[in-house]
VOMIKE-182519 format. One record per residue: chain; y, x, z of N, C-alpha, C, CB in turn; residue number from 1. Coordinates in Angstrom, 2 decimals. Glycine has a CB too. Example, Ala and Ser with C-alpha at 12.3 -4.5 7.8 and 13.67 -1.06 7.14 Angstrom:
2
<"A", <-5.69, 13.19, 7.80>, <-4.50, 12.30, 7.80>, <-3.30, 13.20, 7.80>, <-4.47, 11.31, 9.05>, 1>
<"A", <-2.25, 12.85, 7.08>, <-1.06, 13.67, 7.14>, <0.03, 12.90, 7.87>, <-0.60, 14.08, 5.72>, 2>
//
This chain:
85
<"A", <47.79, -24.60, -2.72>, <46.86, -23.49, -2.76>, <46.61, -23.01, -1.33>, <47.40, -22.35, -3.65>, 1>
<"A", <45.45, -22.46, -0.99>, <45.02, -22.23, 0.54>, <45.33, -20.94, 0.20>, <43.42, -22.60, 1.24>, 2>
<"A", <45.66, -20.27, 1.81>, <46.25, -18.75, 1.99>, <44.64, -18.20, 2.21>, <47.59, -18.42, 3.58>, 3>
<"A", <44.94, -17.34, 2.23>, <43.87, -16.54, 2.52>, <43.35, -16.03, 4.30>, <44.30, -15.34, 1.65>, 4>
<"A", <42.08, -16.22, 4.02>, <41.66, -16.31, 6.32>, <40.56, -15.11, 6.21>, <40.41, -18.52, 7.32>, 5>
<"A", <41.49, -14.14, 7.11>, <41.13, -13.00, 7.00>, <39.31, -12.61, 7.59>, <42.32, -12.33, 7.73>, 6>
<"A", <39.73, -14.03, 9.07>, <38.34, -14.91, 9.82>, <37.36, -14.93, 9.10>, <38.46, -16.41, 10.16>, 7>
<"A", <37.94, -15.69, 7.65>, <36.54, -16.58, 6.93>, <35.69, -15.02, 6.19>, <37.24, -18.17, 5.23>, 8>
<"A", <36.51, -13.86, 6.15>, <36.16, -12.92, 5.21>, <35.50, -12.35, 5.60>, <36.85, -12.25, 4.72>, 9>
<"A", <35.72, -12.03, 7.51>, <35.01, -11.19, 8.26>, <33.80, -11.77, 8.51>, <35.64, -10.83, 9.40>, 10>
<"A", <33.71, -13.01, 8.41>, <32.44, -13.84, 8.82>, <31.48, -14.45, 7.62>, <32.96, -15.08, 9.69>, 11>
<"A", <32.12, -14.23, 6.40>, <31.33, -14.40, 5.35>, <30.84, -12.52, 5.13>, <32.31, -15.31, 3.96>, 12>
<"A", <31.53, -11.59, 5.14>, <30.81, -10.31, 5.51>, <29.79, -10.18, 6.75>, <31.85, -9.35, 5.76>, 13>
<"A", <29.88, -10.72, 7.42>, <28.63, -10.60, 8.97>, <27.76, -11.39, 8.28>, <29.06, -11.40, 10.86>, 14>
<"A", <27.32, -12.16, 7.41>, <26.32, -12.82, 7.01>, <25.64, -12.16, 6.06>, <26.64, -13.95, 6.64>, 15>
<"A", <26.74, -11.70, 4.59>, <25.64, -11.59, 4.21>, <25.41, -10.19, 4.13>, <25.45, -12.30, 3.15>, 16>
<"A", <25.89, -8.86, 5.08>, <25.58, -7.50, 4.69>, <24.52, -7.10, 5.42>, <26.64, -6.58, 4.85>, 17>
<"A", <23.63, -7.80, 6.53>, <22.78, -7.83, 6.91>, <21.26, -8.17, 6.06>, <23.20, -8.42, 7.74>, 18>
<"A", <20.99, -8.97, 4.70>, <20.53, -9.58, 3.99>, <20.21, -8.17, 2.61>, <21.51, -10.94, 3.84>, 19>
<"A", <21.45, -7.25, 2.92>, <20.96, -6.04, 2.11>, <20.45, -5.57, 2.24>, <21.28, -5.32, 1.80>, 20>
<"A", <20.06, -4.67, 3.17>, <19.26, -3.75, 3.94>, <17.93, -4.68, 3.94>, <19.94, -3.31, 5.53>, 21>
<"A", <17.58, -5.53, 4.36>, <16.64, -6.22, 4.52>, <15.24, -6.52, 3.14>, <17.44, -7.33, 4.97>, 22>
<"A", <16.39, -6.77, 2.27>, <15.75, -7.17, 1.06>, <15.30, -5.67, 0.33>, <16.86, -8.17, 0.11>, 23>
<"A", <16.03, -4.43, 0.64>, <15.63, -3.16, -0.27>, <14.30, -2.79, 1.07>, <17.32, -1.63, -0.61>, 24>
<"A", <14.19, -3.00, 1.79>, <13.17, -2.78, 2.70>, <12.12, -3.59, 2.28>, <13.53, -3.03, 4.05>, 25>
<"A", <12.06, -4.95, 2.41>, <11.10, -6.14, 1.97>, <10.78, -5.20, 0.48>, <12.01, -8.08, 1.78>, 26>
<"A", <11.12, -4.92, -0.82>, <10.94, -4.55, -1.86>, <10.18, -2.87, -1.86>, <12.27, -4.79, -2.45>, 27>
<"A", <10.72, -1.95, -1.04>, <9.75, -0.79, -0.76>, <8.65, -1.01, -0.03>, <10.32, 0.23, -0.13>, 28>
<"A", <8.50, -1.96, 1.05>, <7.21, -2.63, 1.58>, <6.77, -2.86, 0.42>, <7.23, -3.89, 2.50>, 29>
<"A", <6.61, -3.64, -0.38>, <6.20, -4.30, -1.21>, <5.33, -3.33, -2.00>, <7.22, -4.97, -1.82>, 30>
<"A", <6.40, -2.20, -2.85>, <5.72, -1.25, -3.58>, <4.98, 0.10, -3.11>, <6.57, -0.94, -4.38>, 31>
<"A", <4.84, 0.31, -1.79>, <4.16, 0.75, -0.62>, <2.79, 0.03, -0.53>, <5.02, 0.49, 0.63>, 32>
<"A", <2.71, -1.44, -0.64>, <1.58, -2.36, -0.39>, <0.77, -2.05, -1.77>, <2.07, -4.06, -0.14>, 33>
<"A", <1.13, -2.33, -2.68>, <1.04, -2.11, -4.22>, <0.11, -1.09, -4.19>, <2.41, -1.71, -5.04>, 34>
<"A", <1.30, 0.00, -4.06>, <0.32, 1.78, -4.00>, <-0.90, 1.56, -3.23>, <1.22, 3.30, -2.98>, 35>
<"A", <-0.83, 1.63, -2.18>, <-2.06, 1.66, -1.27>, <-3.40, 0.42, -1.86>, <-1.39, 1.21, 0.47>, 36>
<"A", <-3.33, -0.40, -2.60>, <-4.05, -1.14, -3.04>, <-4.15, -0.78, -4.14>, <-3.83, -2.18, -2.88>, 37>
<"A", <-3.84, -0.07, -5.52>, <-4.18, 0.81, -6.12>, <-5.21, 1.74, -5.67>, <-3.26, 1.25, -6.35>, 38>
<"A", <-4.59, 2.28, -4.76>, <-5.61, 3.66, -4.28>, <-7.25, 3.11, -3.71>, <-4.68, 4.61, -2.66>, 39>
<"A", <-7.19, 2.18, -2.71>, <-7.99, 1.84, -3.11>, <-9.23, 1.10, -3.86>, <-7.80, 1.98, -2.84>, 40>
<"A", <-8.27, 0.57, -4.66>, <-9.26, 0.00, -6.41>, <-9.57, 0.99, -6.84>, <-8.51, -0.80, -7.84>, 41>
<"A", <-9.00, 2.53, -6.61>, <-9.74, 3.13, -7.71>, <-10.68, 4.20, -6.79>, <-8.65, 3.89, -8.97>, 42>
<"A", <-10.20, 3.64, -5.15>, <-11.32, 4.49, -4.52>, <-12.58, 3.47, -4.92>, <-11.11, 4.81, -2.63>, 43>
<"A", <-12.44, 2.79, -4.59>, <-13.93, 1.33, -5.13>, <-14.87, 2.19, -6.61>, <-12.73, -0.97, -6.18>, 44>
<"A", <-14.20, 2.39, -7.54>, <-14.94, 2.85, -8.35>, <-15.25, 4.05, -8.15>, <-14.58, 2.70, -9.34>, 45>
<"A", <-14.23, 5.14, -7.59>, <-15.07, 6.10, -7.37>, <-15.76, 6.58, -6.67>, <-14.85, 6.64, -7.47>, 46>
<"A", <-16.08, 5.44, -5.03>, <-17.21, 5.81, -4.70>, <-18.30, 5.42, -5.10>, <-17.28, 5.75, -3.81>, 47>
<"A", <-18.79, 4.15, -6.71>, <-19.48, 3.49, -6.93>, <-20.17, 4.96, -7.71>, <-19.02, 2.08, -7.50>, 48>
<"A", <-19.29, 5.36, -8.78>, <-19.74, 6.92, -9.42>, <-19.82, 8.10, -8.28>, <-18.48, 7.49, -10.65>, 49>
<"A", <-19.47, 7.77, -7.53>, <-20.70, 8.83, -6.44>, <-21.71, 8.32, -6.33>, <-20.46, 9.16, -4.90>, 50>
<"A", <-21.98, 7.23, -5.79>, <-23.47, 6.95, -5.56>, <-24.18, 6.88, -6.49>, <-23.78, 5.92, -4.98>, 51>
<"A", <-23.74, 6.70, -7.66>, <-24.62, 6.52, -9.00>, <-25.09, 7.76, -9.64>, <-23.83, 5.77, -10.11>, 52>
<"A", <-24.30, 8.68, -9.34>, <-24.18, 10.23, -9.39>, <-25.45, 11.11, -8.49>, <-22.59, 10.61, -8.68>, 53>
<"A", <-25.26, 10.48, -7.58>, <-25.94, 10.92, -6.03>, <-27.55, 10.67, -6.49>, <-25.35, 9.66, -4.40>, 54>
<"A", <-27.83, 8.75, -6.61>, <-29.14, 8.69, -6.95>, <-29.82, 9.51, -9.13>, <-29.27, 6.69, -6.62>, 55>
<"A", <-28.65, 9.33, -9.62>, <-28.81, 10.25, -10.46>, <-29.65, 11.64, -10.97>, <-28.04, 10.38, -10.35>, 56>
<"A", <-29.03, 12.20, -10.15>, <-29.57, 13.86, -10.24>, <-30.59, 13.38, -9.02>, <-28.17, 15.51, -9.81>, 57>
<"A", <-30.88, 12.47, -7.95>, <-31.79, 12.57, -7.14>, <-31.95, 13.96, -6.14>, <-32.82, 12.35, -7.95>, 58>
<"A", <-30.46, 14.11, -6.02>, <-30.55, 15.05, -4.87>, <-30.37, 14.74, -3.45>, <-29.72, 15.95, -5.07>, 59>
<"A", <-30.33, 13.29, -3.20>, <-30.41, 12.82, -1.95>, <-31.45, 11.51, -2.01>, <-28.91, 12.51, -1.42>, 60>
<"A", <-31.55, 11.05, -0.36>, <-32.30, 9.84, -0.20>, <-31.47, 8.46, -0.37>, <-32.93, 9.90, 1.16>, 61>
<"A", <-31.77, 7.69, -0.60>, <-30.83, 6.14, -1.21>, <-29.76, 6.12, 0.27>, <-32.23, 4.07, -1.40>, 62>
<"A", <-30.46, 6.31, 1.44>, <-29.38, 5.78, 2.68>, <-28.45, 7.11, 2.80>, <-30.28, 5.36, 4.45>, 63>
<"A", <-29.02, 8.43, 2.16>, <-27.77, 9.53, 2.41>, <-26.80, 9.28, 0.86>, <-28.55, 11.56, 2.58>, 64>
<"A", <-27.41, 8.88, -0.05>, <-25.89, 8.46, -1.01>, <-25.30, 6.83, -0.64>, <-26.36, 8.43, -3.06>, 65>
<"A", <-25.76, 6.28, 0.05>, <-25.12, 5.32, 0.45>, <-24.14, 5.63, 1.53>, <-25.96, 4.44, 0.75>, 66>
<"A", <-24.40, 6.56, 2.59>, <-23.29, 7.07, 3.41>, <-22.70, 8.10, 2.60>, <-23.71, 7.62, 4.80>, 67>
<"A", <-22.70, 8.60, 1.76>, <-22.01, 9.49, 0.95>, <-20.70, 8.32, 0.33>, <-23.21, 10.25, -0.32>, 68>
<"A", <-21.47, 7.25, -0.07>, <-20.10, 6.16, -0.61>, <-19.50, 5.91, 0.20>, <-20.23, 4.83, -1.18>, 69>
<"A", <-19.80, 5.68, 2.27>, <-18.99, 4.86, 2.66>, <-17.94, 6.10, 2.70>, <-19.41, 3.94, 3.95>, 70>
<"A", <-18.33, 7.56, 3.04>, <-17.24, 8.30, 3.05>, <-16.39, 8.45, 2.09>, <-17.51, 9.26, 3.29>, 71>
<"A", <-16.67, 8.26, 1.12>, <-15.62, 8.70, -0.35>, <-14.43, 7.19, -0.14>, <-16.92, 8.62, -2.54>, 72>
<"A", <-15.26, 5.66, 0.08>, <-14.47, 4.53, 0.58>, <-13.60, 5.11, 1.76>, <-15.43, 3.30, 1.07>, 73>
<"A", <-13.89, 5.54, 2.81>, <-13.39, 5.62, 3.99>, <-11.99, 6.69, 3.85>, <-14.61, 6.09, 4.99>, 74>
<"A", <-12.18, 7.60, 3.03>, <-10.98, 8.15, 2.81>, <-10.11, 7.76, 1.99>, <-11.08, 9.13, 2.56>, 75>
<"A", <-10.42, 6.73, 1.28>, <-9.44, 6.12, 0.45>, <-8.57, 5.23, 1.08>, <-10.00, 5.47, -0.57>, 76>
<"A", <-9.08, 4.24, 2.31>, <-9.17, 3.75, 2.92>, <-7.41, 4.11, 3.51>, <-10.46, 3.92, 3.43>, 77>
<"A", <-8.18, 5.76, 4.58>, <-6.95, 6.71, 5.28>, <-6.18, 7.22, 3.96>, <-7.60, 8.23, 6.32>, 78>
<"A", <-6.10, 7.17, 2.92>, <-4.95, 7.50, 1.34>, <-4.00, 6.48, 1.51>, <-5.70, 7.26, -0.51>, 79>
<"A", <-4.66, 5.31, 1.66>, <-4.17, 4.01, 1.34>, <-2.84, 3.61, 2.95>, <-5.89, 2.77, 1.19>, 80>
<"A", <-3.43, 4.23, 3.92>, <-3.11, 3.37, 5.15>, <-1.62, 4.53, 5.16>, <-4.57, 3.31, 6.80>, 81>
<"A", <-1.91, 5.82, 5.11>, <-0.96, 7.14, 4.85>, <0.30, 6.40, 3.91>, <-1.93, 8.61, 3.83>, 82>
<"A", <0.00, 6.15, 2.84>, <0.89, 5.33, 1.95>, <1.89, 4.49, 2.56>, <0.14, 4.49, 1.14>, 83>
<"A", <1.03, 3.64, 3.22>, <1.95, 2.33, 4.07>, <2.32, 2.37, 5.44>, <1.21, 1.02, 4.11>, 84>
<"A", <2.08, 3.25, 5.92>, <2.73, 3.29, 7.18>, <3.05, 5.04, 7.29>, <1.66, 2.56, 8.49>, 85>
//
């Protein structure tokens, strides 16, 4: 029977406790990436129901509800980026 190497224990610990930390990080990245791509799929639709909204009631010109969408996109955009970093 082999004795026990106190060496092999310390050096099979230096391998793999580094690999923990790593992987719960890789996995909150992950669901960080997730969120923010959520946010904006559902900014996508809701700036589509602004503009549809916008030419709707016809209270603006087609190029001012079209910059009305890129803003409603554009903050989803900064929701999304807030999320992940």
């Amino acid at each position: 029977m082999r004795k026990w190497n106190p060496r092999l224990a310390v050096l099979m610990a230096a391998l793999v406790l580094p690999v923990v930390p790593a992987t719960v990080f890789a996995t909150e990245q992950a669901q960080q990436r997730r969120e923010g791509r959520d946010v904006r799929q559902d900014t996508r639709q809701g700036s589509r129901e602004t503009k549809q909204d916008c030419r709707a009631n016809d209270q603006k010109s087609n190029p001012q509800c079209r910059q009305d969408k890129r803003q409603t996109k554009q903050q989803g955009r900064e929701t999304a980026r807030d999320i992940k970093y």
